[in-house]
Backbone as CSV, one residue per row, in Angstrom:
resi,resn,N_x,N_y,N_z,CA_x,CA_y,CA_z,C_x,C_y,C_z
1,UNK,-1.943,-10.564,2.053,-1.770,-11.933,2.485,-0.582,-11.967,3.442
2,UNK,-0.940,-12.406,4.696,0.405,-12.867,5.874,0.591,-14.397,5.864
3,UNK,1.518,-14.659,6.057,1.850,-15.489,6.495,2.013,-16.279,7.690
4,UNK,1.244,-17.108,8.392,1.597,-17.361,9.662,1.810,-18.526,10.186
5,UNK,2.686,-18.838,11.187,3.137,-20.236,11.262,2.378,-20.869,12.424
6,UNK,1.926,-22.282,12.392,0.922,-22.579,13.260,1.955,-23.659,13.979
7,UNK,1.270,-23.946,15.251,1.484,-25.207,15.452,0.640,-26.631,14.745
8,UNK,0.675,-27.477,15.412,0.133,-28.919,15.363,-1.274,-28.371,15.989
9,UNK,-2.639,-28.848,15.402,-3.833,-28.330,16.070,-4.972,-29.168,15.340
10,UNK,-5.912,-29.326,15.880,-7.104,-30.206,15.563,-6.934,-29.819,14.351
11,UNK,-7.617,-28.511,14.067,-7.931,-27.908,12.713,-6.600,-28.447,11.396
12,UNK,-5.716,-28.253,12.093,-4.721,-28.491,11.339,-3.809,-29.280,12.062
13,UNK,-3.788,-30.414,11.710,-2.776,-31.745,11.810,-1.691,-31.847,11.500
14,UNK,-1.054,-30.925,10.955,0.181,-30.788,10.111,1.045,-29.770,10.949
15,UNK,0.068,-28.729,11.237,1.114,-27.126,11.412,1.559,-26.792,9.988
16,UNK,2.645,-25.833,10.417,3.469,-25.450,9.254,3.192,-23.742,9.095
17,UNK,3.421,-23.422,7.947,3.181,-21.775,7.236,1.937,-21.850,6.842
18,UNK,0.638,-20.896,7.079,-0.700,-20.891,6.607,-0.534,-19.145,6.517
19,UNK,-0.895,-19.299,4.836,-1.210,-17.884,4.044,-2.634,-17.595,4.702
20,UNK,-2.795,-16.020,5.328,-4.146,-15.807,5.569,-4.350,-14.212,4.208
21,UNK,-5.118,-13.679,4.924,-5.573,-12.876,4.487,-5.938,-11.701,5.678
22,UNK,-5.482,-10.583,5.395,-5.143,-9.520,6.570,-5.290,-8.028,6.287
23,UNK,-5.850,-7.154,7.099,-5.950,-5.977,6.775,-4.955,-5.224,6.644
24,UNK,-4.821,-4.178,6.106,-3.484,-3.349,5.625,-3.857,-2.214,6.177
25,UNK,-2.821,-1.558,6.384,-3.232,0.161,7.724,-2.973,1.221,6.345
26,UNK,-3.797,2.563,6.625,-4.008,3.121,5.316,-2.190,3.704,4.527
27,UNK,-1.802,3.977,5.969,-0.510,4.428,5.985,0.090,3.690,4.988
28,UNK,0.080,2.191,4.742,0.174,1.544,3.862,0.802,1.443,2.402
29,UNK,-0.828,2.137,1.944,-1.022,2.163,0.915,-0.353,2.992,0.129
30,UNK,0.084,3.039,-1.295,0.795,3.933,-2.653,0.009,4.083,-3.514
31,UNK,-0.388,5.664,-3.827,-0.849,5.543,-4.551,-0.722,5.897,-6.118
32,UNK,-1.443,4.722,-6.869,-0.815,5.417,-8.419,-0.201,6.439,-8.938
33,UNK,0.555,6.462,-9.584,1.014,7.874,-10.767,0.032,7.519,-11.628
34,UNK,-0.422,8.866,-11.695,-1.400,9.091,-13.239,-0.501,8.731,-14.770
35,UNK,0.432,8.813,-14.849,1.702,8.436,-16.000,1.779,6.991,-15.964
36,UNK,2.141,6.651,-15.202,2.999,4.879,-15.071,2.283,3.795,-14.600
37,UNK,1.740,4.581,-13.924,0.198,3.304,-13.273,1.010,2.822,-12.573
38,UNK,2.481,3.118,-11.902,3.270,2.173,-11.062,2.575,3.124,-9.768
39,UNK,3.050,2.102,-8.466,2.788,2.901,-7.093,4.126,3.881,-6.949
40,UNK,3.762,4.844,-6.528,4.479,6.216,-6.065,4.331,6.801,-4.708
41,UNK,5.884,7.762,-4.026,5.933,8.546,-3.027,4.766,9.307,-3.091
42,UNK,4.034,10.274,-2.659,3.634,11.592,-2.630,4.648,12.478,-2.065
43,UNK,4.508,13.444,-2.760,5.451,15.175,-1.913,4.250,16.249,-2.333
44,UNK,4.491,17.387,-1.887,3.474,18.369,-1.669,4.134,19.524,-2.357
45,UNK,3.642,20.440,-3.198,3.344,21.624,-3.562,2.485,22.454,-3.771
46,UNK,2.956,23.762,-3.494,1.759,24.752,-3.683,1.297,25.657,-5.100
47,UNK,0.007,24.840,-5.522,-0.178,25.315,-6.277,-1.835,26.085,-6.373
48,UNK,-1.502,27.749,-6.991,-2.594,28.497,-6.360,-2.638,28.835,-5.206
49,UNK,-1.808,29.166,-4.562,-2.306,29.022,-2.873,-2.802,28.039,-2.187
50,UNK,-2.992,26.765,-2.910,-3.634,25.722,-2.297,-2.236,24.316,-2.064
51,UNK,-2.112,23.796,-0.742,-1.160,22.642,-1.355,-1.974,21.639,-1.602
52,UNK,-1.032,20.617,-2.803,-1.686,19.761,-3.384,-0.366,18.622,-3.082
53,UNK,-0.986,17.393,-3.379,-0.456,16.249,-3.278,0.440,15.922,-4.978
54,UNK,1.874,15.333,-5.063,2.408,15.602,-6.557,2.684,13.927,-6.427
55,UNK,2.909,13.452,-7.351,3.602,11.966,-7.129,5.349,12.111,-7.306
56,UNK,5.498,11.889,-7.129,7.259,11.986,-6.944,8.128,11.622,-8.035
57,UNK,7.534,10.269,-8.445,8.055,9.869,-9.646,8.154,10.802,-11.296
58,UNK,6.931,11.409,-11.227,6.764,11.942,-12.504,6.529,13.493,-12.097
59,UNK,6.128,13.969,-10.885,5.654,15.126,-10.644,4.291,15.498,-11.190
60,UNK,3.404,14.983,-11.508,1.787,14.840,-11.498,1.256,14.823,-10.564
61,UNK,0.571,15.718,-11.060,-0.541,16.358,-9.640,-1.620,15.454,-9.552
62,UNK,-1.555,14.556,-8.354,-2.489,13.523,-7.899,-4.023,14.213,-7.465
63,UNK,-4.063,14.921,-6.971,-5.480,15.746,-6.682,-5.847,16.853,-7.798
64,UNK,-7.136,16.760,-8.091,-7.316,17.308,-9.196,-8.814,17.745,-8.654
């Protein structure tokens, strides 16, 4: 949700602050810790020879 400030306009007679609704860029997004269910950094380690994505907070391996 953005916020955006209008003028005076047919549609709206008033103006003022009008809450919309808006896309979010993926970059964005946090994603869960498997532990806390709170949103978390990602950092990277290698595990197996493979790198994997860790959450930061708890160090749980987000890709599985």
């Amino acid at each position: 949700v953005i916020k955006k400030h209008a003028k005076p306009s047919q549609e709206n007679p008033q103006g003022g602050i009008i809450n919309r609704e808006a896309p979010i860029h993926v970059s964005n997004v946090m994603p869960l810790d498997p532990k806390s269910g709170e949103p978390t950094r990602v950092g990277y380690k290698v595990v197996d020879g493979k790198k994997v994505r860790v959450a930061t907070k708890s160090g749980e391996q987000l890709d599985k």
